[in-house]
py3Dmol code that shows the C-alpha trace and the ligand (Angstrom):
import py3Dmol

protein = """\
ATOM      1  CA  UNK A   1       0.000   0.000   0.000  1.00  0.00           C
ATOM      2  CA  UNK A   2       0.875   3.281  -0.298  1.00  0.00           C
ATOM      3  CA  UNK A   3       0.526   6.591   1.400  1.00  0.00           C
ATOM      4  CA  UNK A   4      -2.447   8.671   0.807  1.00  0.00           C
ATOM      5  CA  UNK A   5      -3.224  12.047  -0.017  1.00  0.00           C
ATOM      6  CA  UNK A   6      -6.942  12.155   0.481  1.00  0.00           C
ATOM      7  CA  UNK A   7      -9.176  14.904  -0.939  1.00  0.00           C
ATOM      8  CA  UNK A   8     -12.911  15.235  -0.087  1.00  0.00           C
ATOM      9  CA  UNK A   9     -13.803  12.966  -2.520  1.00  0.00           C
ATOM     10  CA  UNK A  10     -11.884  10.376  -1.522  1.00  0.00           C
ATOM     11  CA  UNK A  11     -13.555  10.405   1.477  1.00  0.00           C
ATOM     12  CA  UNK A  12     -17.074   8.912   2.702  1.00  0.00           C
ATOM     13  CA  UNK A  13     -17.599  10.151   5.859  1.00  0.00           C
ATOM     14  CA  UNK A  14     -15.768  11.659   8.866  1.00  0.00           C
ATOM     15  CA  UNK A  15     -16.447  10.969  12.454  1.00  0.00           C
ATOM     16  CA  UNK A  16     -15.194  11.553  15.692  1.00  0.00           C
ATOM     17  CA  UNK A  17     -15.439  11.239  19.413  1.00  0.00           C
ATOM     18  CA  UNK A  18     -15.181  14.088  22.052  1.00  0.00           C
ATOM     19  CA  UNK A  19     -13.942  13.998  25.356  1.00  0.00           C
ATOM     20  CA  UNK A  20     -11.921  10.932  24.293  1.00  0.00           C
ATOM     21  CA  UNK A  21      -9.127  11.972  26.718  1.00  0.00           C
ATOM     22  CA  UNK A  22      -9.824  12.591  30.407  1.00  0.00           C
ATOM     23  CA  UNK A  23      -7.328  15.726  30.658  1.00  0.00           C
ATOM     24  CA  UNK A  24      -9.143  17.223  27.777  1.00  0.00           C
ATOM     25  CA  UNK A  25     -12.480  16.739  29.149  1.00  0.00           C
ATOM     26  CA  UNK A  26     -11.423  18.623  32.409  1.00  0.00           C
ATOM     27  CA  UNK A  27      -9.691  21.596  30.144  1.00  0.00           C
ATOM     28  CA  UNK A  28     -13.030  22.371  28.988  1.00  0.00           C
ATOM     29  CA  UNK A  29     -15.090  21.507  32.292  1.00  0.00           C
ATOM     30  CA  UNK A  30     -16.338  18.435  30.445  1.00  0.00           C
ATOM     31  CA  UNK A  31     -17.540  15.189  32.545  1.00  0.00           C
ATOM     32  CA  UNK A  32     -15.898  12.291  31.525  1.00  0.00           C
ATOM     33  CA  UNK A  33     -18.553  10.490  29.024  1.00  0.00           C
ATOM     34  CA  UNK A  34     -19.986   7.021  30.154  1.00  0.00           C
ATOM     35  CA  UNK A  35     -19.701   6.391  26.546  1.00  0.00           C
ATOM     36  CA  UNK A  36     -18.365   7.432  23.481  1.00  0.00           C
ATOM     37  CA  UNK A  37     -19.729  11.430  22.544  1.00  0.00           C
ATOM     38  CA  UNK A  38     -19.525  10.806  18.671  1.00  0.00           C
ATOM     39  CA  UNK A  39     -20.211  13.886  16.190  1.00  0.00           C
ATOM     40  CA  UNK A  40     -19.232  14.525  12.338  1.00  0.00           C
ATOM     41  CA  UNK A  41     -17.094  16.708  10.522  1.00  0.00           C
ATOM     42  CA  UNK A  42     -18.355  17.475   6.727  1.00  0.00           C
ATOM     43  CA  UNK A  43     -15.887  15.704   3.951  1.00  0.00           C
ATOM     44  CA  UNK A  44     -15.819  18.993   2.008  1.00  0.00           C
ATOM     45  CA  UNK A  45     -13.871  20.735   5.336  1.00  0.00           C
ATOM     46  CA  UNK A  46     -10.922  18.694   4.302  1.00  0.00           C
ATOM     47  CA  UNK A  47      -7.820  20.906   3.222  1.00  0.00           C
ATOM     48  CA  UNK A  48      -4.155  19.780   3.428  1.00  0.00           C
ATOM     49  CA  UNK A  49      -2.646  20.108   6.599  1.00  0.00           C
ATOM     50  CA  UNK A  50       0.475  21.785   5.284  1.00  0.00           C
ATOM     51  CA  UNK A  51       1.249  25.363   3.451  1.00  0.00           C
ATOM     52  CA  UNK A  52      -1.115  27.638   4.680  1.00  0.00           C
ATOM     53  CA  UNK A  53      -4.176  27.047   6.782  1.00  0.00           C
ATOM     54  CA  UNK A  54      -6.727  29.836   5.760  1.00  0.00           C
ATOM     55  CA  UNK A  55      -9.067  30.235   9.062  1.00  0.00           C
ATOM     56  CA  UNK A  56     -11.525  33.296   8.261  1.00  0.00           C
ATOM     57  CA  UNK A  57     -10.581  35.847  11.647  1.00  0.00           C
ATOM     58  CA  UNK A  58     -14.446  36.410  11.516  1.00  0.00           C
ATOM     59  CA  UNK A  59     -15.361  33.050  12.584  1.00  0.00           C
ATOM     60  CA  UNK A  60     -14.018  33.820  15.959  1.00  0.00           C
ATOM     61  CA  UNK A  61     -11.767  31.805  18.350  1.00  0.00           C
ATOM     62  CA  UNK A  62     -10.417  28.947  16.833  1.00  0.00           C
ATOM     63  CA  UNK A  63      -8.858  26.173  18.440  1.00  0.00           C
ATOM     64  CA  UNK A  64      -6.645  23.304  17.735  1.00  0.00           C
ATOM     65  CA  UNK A  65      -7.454  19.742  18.325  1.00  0.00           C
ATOM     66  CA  UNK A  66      -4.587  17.762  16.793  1.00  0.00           C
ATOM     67  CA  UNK A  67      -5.547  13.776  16.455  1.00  0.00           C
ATOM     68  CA  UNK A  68      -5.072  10.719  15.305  1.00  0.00           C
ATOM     69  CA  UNK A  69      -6.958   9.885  12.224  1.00  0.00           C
ATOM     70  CA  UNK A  70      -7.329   6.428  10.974  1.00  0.00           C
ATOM     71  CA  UNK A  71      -8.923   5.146   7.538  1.00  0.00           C
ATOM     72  CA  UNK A  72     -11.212   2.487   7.562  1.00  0.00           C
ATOM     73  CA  UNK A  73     -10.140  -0.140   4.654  1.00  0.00           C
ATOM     74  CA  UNK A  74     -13.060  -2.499   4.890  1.00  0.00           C
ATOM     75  CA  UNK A  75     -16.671  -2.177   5.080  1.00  0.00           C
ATOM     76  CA  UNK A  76     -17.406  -2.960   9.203  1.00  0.00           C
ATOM     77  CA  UNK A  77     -20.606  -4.145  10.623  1.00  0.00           C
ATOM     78  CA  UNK A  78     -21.197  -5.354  14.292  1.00  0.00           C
ATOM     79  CA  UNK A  79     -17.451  -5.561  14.474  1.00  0.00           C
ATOM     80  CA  UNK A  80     -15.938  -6.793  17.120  1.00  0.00           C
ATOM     81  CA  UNK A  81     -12.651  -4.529  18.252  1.00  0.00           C
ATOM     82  CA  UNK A  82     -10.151  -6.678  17.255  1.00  0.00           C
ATOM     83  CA  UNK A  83     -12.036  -7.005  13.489  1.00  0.00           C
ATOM     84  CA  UNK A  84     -12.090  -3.047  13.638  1.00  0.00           C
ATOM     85  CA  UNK A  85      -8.665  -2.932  14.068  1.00  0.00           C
ATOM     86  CA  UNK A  86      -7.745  -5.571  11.825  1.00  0.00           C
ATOM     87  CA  UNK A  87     -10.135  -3.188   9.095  1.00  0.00           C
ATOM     88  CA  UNK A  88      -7.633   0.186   9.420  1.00  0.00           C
ATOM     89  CA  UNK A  89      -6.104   0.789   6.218  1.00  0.00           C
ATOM     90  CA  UNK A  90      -3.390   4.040   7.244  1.00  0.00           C
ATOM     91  CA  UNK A  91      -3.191   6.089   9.728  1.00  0.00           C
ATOM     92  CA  UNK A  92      -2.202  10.385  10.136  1.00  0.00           C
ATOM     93  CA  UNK A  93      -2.886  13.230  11.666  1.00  0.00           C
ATOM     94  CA  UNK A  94      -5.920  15.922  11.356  1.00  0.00           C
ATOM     95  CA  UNK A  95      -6.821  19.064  12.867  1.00  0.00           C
ATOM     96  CA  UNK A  96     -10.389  18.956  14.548  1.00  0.00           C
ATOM     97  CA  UNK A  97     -10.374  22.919  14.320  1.00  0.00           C
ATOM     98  CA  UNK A  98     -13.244  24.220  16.429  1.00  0.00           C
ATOM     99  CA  UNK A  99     -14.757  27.326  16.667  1.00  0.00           C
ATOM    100  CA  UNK A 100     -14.519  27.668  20.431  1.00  0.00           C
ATOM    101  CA  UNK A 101     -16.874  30.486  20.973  1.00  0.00           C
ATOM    102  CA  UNK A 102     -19.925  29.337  18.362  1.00  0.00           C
ATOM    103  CA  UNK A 103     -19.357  25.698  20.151  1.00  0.00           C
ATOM    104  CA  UNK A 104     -20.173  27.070  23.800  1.00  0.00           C
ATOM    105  CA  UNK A 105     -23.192  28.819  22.692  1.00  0.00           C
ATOM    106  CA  UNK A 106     -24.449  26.311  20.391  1.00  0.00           C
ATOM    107  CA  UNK A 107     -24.045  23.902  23.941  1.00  0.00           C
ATOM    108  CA  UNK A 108     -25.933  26.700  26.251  1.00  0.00           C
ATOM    109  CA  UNK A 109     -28.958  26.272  23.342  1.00  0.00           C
ATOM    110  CA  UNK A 110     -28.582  23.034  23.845  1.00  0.00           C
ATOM    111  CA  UNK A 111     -28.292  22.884  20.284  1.00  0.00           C
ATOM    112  CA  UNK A 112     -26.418  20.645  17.945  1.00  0.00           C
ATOM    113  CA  UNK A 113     -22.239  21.453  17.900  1.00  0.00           C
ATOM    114  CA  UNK A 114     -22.693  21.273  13.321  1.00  0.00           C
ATOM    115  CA  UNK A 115     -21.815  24.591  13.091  1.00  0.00           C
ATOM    116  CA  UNK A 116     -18.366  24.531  15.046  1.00  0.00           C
ATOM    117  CA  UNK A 117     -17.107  21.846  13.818  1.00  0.00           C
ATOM    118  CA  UNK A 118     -17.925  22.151   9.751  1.00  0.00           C
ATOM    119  CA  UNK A 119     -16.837  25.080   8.076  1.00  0.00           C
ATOM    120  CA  UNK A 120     -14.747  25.594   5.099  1.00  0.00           C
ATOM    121  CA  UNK A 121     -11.280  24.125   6.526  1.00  0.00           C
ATOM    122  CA  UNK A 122     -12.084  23.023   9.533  1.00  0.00           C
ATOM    123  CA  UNK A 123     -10.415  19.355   9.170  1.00  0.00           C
ATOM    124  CA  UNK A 124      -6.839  19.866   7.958  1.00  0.00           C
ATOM    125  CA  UNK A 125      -5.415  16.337   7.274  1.00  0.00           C
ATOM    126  CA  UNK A 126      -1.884  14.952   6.921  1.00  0.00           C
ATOM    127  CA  UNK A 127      -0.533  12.219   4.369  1.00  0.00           C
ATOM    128  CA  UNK A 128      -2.000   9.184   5.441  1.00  0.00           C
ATOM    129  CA  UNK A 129       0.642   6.303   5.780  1.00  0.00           C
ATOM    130  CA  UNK A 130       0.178   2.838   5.563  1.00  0.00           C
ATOM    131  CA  UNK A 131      -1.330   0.577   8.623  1.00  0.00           C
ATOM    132  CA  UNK A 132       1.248  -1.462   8.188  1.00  0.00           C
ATOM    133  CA  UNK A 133       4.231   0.526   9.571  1.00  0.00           C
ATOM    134  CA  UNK A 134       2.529   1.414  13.115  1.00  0.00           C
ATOM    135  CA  UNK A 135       1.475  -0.660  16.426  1.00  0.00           C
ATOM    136  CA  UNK A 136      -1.908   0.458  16.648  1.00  0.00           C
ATOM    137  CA  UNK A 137      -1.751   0.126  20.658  1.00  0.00           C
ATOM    138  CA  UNK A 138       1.468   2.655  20.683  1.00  0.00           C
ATOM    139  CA  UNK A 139       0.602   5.341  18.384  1.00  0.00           C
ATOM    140  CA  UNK A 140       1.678   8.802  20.052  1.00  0.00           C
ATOM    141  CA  UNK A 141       0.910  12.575  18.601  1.00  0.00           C
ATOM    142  CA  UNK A 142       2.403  15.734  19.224  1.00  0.00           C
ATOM    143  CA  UNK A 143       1.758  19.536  18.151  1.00  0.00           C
ATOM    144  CA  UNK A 144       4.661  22.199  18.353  1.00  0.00           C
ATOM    145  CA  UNK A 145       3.605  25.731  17.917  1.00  0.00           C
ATOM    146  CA  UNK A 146       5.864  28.459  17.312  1.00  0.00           C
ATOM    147  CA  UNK A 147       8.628  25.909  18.727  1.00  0.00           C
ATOM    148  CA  UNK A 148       6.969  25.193  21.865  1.00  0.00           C
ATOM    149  CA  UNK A 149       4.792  21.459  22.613  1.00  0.00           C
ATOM    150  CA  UNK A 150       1.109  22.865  22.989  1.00  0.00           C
ATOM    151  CA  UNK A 151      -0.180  19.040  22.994  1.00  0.00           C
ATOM    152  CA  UNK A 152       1.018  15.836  23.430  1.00  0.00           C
ATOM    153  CA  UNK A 153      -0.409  12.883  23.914  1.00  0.00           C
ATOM    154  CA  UNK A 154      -0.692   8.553  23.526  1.00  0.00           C
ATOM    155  CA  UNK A 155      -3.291   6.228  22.469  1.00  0.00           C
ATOM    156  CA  UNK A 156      -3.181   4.742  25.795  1.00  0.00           C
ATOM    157  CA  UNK A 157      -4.925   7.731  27.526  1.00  0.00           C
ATOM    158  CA  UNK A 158      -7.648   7.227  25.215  1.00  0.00           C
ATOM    159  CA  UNK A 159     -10.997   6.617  27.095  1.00  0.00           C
ATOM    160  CA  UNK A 160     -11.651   4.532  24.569  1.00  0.00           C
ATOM    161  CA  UNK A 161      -9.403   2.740  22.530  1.00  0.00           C
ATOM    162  CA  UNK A 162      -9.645   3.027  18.939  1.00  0.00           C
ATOM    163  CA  UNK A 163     -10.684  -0.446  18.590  1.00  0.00           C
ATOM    164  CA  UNK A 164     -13.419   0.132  20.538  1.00  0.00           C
ATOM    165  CA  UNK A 165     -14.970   3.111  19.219  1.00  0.00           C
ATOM    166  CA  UNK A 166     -14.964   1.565  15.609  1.00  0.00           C
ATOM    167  CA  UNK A 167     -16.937  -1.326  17.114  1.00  0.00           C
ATOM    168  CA  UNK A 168     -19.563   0.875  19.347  1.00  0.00           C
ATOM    169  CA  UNK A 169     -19.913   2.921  15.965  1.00  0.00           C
ATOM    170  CA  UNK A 170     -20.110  -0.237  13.992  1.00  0.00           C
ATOM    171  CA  UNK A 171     -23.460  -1.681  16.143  1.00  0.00           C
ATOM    172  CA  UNK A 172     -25.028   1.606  15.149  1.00  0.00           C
ATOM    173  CA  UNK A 173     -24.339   2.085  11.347  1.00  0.00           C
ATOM    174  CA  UNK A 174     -22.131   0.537   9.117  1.00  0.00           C
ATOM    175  CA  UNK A 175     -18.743   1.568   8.324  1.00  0.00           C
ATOM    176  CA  UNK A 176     -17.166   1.130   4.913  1.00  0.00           C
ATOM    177  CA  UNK A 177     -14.177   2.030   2.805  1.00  0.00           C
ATOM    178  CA  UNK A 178     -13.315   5.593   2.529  1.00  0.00           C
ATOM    179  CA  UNK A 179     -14.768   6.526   6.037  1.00  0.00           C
ATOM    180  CA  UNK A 180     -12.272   8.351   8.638  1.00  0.00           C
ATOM    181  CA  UNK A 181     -12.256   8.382  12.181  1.00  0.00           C
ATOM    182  CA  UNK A 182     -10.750  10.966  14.553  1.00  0.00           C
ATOM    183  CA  UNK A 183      -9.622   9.959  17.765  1.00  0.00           C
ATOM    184  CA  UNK A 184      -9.886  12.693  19.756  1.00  0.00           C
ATOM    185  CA  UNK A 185      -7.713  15.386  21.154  1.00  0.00           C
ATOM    186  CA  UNK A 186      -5.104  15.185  23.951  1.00  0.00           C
ATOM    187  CA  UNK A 187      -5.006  17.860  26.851  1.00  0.00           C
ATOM    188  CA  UNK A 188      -3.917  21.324  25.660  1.00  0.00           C
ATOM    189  CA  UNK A 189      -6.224  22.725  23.055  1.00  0.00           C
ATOM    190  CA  UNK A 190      -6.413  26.509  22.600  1.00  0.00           C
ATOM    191  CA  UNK A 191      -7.018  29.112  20.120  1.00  0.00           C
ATOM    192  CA  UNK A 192      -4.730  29.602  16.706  1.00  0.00           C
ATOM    193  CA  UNK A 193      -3.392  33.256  15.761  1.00  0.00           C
ATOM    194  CA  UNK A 194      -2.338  34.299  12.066  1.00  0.00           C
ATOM    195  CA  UNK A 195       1.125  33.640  11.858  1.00  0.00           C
ATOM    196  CA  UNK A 196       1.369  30.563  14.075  1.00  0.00           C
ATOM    197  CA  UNK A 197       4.055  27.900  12.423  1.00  0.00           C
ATOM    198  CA  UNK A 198       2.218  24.294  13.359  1.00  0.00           C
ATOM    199  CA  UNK A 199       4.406  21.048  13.428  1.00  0.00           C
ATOM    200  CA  UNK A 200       2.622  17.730  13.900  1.00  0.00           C
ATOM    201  CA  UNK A 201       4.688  14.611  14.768  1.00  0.00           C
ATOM    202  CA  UNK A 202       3.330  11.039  14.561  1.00  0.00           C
ATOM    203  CA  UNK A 203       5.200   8.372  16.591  1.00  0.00           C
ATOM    204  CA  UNK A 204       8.322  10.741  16.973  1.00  0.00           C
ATOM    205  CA  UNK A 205       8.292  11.618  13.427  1.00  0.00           C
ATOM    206  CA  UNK A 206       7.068  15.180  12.021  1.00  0.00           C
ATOM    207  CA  UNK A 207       4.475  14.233   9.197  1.00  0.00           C
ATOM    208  CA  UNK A 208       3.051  17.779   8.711  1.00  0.00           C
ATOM    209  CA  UNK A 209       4.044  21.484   9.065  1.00  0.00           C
ATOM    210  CA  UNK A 210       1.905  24.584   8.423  1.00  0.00           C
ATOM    211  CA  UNK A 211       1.191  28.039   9.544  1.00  0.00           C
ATOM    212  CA  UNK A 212      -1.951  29.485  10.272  1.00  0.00           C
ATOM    213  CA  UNK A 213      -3.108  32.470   8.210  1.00  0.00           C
ATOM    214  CA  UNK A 214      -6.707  34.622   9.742  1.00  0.00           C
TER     215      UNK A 214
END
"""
ligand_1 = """\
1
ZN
Zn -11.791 16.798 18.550
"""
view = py3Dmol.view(width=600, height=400)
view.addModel(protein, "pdb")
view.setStyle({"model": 0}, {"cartoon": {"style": "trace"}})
view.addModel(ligand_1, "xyz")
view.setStyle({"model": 1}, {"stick": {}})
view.zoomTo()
view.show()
């Protein structure tokens, strides 16, 4: 296999899972979910998460969530975790961006979070490499801004592991090739400024590099 450069139309669906890591759920004043909080990003947000990352400034606060993103390769069902696992085709990094402000009083309304999560750029997304090279069970992710670790984090702290969140997704709807899946976001989110230079390493190595223009 090779590596991927995906484009929105490469891709079927994206979904992800908030609160996935207990130090990010108590940044935000979160609870810890009893189970997985899963919400969707729109394909068409998808940009390249290198060269310049064009966040309008009149969206408001805008924060990063750097993750783990993982391709599903085969169409998933009632999966078991192990079978989920076994169904990853590559793995990278995205950018959850999230408009911080619009998100809290979308939650007051009690409203759904669409409108933070989906706008045009909101999912920047690295190459995706091939399964093959990584331990699924020791993936760690890191984002440097301006030269300085902002978040860092391992698949270990996950709630729940990424196994596991394929397979409580799969018993509701079924997965198939071309879907991805964000992990979640490690402890240390906060808001991106025009000019910040973003490096995003992947099991120790850097797999993407951008600045932020608003
Ligand atoms: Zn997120």
């Amino acid at each position: 296999m090779t590596r991927l450069t995906l484009t929105p139309s490469d891709v079927n669906a994206i979904y992800c899972v908030g609160r996935n890591y207990a130090a990010h759920a108590a940044e935000l004043g979160n609870p810890v979910s009893k189970s997985p909080l899963i919400f969707t990003k729109s394909r068409t947000c998808i940009v390249p998460f290198s060269g310049d990352l064009s966040i309008p400034a009149s969206l408001g606060r805008c924060d990063h969530e750097l993750e783990i993103a993982v391709r599903i390769g085969a169409a998933l069902s009632e999966a078991d975790p192990e079978t989920c696992l076994a169904a990853i085709s590559h793995v990278g990094l995205a950018l959850d961006l999230t408009l911080r402000e619009a998100q809290s009083t979308l939650k007051a309304k009690g409203h759904p979070w669409d409108l933070a999560k989906s706008f045009t750029g909101a999912c920047p997304l690295s190459e995706l490499q091939p399964v093959a090279g990584f331990d699924l069970n020791d993936l760690d992710l890191t984002l440097t801004i301006n030269g300085t670790v902002r978040q860092s984090g391992h698949c270990r702290q996950m709630l729940f592991p990424i196994g596991t969140l394929l397979s409580f997704l799969s018993h509701r709807l079924p997965l198939v090739p071309g879907d991805l899946f964000l992990t979640g976001t490690p402890a240390g989110v906060g808001p991106l400024e025009d000019g910040d230079a973003l490096v995003g390493q992947l099991c120790g190595a850097e797999v993407t590099r951008a600045v932020v223009r608003r």
